[in-house]
DRENSE-741423 format. One record per residue (C-alpha): x, y, z; residue in one letter. Coordinates in nm, 3 decimals, m for minus. Example, Ala and Ser with C-alpha at 12.3 -4.5 7.8 and 13.67 -1.06 7.14 Angstrom:
BEGIN
1.230;m0.450;0.780;A
1.367;m0.106;0.714;S
END
This chain:
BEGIN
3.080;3.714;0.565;X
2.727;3.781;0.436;X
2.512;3.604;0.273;X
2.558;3.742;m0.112;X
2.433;3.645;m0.466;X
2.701;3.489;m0.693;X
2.737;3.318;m1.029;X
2.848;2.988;m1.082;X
3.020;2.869;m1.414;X
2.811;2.654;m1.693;X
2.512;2.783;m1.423;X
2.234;3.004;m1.542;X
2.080;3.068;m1.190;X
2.192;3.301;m0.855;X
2.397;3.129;m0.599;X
2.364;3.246;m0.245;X
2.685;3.227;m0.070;X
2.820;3.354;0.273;X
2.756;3.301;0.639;X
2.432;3.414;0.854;X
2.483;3.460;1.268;X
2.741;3.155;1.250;X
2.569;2.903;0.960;X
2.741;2.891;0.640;X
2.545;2.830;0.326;X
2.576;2.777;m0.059;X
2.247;2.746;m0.201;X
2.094;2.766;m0.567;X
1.820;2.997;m0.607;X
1.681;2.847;m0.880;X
1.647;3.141;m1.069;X
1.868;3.348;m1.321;X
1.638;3.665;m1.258;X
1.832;3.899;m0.999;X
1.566;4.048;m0.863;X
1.372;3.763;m0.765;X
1.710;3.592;m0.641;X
1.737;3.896;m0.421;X
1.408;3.802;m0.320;X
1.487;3.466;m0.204;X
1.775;3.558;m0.035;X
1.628;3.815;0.212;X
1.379;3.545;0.258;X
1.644;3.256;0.340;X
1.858;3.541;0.543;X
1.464;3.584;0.745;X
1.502;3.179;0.788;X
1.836;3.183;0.908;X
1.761;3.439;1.175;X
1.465;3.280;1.362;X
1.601;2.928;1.321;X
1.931;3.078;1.492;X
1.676;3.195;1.776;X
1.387;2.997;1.813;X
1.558;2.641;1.667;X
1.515;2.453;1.341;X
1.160;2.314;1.423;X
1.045;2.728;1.372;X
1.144;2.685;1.002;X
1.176;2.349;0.838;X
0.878;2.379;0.536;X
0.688;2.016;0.470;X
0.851;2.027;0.091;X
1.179;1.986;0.293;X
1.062;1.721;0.517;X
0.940;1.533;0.225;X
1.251;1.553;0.036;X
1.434;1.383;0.335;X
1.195;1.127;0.424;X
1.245;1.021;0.036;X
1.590;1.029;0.060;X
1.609;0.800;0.376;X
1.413;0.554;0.210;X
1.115;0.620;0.370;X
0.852;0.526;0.140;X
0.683;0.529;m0.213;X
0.639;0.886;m0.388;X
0.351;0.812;m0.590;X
0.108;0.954;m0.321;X
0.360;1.273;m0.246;X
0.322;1.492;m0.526;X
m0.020;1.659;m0.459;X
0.048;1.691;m0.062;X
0.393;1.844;m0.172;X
0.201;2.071;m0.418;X
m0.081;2.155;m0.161;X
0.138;2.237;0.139;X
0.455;2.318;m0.019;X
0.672;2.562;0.197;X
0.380;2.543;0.487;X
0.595;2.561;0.787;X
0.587;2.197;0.942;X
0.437;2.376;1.287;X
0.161;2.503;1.122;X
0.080;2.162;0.962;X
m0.204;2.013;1.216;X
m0.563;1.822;1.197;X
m0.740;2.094;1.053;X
m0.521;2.161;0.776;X
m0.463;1.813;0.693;X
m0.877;1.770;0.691;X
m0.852;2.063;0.432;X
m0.602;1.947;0.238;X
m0.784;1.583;0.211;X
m1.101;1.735;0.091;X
m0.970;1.992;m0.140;X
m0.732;1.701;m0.316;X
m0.984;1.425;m0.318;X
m1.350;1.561;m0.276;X
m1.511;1.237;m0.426;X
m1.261;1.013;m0.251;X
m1.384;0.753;0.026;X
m1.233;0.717;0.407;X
m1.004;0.409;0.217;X
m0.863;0.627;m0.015;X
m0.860;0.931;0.224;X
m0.619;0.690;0.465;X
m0.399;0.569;0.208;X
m0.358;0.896;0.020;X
m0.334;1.146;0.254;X
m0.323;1.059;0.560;X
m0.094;0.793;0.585;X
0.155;0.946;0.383;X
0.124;1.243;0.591;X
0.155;1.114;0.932;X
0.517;0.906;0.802;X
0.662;1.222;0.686;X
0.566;1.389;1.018;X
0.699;1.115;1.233;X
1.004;1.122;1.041;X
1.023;1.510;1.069;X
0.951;1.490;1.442;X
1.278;1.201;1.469;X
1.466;1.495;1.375;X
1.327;1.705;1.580;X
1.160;1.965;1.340;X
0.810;1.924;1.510;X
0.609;1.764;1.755;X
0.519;1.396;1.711;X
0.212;1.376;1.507;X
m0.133;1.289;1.628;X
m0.369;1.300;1.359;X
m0.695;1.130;1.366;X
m0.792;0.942;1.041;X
m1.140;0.901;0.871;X
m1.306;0.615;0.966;X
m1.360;0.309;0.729;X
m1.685;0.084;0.780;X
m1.610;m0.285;0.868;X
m1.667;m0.496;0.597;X
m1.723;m0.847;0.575;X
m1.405;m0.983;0.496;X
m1.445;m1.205;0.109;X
m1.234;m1.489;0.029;X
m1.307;m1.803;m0.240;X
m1.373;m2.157;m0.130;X
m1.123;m2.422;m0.316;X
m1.423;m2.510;m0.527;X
m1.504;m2.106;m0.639;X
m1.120;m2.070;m0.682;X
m1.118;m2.355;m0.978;X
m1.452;m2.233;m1.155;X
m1.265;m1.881;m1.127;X
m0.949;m2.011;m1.285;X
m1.112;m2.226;m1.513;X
m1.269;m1.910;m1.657;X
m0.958;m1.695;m1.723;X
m0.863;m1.612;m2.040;X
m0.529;m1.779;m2.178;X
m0.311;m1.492;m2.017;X
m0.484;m1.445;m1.694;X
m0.456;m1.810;m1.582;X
m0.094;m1.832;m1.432;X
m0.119;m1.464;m1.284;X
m0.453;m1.567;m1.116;X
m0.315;m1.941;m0.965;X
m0.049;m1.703;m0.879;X
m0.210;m1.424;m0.665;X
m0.431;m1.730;m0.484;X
m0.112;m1.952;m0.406;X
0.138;m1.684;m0.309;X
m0.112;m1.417;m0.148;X
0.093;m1.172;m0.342;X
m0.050;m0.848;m0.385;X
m0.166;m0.753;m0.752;X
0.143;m0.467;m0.771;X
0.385;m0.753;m0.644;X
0.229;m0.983;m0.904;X
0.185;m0.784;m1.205;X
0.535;m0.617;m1.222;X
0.744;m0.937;m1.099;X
1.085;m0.999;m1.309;X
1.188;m1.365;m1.378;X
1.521;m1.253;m1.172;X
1.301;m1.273;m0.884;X
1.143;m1.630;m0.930;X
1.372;m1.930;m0.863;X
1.201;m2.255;m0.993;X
1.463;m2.491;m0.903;X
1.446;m2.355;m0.526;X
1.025;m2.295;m0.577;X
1.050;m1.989;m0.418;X
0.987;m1.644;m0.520;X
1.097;m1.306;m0.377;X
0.913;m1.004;m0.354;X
1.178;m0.729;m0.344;X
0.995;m0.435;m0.377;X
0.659;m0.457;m0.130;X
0.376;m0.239;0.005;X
0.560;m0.178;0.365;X
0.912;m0.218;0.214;X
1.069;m0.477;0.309;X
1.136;m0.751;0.113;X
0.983;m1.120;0.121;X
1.013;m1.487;m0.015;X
0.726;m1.669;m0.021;X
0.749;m2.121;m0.144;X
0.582;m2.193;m0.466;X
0.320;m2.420;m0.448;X
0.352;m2.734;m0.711;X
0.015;m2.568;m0.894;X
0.179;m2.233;m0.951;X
0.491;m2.374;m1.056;X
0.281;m2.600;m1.355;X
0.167;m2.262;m1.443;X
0.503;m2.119;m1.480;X
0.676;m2.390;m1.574;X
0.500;m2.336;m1.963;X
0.645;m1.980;m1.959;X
0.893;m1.943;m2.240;X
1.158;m1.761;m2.274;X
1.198;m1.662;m1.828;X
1.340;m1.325;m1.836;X
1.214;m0.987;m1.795;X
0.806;m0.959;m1.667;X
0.620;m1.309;m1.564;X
0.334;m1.185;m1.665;X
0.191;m1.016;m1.971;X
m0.139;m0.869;m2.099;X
m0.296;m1.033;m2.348;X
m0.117;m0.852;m2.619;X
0.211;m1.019;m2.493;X
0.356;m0.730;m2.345;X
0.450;m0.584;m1.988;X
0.147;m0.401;m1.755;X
0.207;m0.067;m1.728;X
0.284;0.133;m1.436;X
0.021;0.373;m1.241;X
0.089;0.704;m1.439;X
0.245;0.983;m1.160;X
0.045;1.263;m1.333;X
m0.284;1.106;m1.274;X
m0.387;1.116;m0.905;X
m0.699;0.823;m0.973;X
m0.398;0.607;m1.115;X
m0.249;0.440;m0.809;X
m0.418;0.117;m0.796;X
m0.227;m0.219;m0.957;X
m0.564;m0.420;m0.978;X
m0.721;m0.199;m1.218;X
m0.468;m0.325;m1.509;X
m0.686;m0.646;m1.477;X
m1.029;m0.552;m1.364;X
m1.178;m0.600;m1.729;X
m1.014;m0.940;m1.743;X
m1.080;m1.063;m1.398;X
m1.443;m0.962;m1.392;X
m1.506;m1.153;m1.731;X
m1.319;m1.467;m1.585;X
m1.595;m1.414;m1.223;X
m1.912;m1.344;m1.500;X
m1.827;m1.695;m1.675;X
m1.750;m1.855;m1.381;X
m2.094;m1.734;m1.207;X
m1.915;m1.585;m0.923;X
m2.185;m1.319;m0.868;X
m2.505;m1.215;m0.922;X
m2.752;m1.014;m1.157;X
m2.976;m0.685;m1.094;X
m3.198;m0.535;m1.300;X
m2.990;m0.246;m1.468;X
m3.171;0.103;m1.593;X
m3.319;m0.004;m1.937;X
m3.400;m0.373;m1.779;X
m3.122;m0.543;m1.881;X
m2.960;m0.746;m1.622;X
m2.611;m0.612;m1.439;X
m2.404;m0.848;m1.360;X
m2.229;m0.768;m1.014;X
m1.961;m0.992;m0.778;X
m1.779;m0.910;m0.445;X
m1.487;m1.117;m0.638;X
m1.170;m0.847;m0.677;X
m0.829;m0.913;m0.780;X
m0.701;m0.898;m0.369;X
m0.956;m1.143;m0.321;X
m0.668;m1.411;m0.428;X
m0.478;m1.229;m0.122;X
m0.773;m1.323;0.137;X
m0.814;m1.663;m0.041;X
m0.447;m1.728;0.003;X
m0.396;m1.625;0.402;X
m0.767;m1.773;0.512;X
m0.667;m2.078;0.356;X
m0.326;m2.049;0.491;X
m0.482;m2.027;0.836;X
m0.709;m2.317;0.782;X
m0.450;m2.579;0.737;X
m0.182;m2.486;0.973;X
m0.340;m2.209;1.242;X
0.019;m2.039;1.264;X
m0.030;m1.667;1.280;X
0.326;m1.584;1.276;X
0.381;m1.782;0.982;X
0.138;m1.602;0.794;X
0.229;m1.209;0.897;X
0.609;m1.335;0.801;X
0.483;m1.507;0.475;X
0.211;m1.207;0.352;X
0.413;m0.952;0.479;X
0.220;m0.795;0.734;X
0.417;m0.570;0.983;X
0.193;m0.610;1.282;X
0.009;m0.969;1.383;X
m0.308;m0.767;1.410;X
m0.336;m0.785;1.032;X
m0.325;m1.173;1.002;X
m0.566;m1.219;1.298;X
m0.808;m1.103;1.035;X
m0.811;m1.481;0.905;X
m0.794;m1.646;1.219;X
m1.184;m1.526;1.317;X
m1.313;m1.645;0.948;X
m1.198;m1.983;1.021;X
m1.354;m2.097;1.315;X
m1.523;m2.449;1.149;X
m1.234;m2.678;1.295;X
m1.337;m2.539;1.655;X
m1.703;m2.706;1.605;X
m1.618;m3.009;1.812;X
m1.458;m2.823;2.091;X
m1.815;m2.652;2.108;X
m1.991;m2.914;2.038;X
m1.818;m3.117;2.344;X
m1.924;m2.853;2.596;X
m2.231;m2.967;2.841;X
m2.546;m2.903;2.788;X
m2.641;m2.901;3.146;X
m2.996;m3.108;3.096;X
m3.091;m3.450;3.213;X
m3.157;m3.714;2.985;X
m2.816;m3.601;2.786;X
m2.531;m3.803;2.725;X
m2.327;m3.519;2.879;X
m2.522;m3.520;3.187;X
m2.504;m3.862;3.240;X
m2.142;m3.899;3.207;X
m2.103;m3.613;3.416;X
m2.308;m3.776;3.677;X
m2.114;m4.087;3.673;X
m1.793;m3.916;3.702;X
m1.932;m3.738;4.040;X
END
């Protein structure tokens, strides 16, 4: 039967309802106007038509493909809303570099390659791999903006006590925390006391930046910290007005990042603690500057990690990393140990001790 408009009961808006060359449909078309329901439903019967001829990859929009990747669990919304707003029913086939390049700029014109990667273009390419899994499009291959190579920070034992030293009352145990856990400031700041088990010393992560959930030991420091926490339910940590950190806000795009809850705080604890260093600022005052951030405590954590046990795999399982490439990171920023396998190499002139030995072996 055709596809026809039809009222449902308690339901202000059109219903379309029929079949269309062999596909039978009920759909809402979100309107209680009759002429733009009409509308829609020459436009879906258009749909139906070329998918029936040309397959489903000639008609699947990007708002639909981003609707299913949520619903499979495929990832975090926060990041969706303006590329679901920008591209909206932009037929997935049309979707390719150039558009994406245009979308990136148009969204975030003052943004950086970092936050052009995790913004856009990560988020894009998972909800295009998913689509193409279901065959509505070719598998994606997008390049991405490229991010300089920076030096990669992390604290000495001796920085990491004048840091902690210098927190404020209620920065303290969420600082030792970050540095003995690696946890990641989101992990940190909105952890539940459901999720920390001090009679096991172990914490669990459940909700993480690649989704899938982790337990990490406690070390004896952190649990001294927590150990003075009283009463242990709801949030671990609280601001300084003893209540929970709020969540980035959805409606503002610049609101995505965890760390800035605590940026005041932490930089005040790295000022006091000297971590840093002055430059003149624009009415001669000095500026106080430091390469000290809040993920800092994450590279502190996984370079010292590396230091004492050189176990790679143990690492990428305990930070969470879903490729080893990401904990390699640590393993070329601790190369001291290696100094007397260097050291013992010849040095190929006589008069050495190396020579001579060498000689007296031949």
């Amino acid at each position: 039967m055709p596809i026809k408009l039809v009222r449902r009961p308690k339901s202000p808006n059109w219903i379309m309802r029929g079949s269309f060359r062999g596909q039978s449909i009920e759909e809402t078309t979100g309107t209680p106007d009759r002429q733009a329901a009409e509308a829609i439903r020459v436009k879906r019967e258009d749909e139906l038509l070329t998918e029936s001829i040309y397959g489903k990859k000639a008609t699947v929009t990007f708002a639909v493909a981003a609707l299913d990747y949520l619903e499979h669990g495929g990832g975090e919304a926060r990041f969706l809303r303006p590329l679901v707003d920008h591209f909206r029913t932009t037929m997935l086939r049309d979707i390719e570099q150039h558009a994406l390049d245009v979308a990136a700029k148009k969204l975030y014109p003052k943004a950086g390659p970092a936050t052009l990667n995790r913004q856009v273009y990560t988020p894009m390419a998972a909800i295009l791999r998913h689509a193409a899994r279901k065959g509505w499009c070719a598998v994606p291959t997008l390049a991405r903006p490229k991010q300089p190579k920076g030096k990669l920070r992390w604290m000495t034992p001796a920085e990491a006590d004048r840091l902690i030293d210098a927190c404020a009352p209620h920065l303290r145990p969420l600082v030792v925390f970050m540095i003995y856990t690696g946890a990641r400031a989101g992990e940190a700041l909105w952890l539940d006391w459901s999720n920390v088990d001090l009679d096991k010393l172990q914490v669990t992560f459940s909700k993480t930046k690649n989704g899938v959930p982790r337990s990490v030991p406690l070390h004896p420091r952190v649990i001294m910290e927590l150990s003075k926490s009283s009463p242990r339910k709801g949030p671990v940590f609280l601001t300084h007005k003893d209540v929970p950190y709020g969540r980035p806000d959805p409606a503002k795009e610049a609101d995505t990042s965890a760390g800035t809850r605590i940026g005041g705080a932490f930089f005040g604890a790295c000022k006091r603690a000297g971590l840093g260093w002055t430059l003149p600022g624009k009415d001669g005052k000095p500026v106080f500057k430091t390469d000290i951030t809040p993920h800092i405590c994450r590279h502190t954590w996984a370079s010292w990690h590396y230091q004492e046990n050189r176990d790679l795999e143990r690492l990428q399982q305990l930070g969470g990393w879903k490729i080893l490439a990401m904990a390699m990171r640590y393993a070329h920023t601790n190369v001291e140990k290696h100094a007397d396998s260097i050291n013992a190499l010849p040095w190929g002139k006589s008069g050495d001790k190396t020579s001579e030995k060498s000689k007296k072996v031949a």
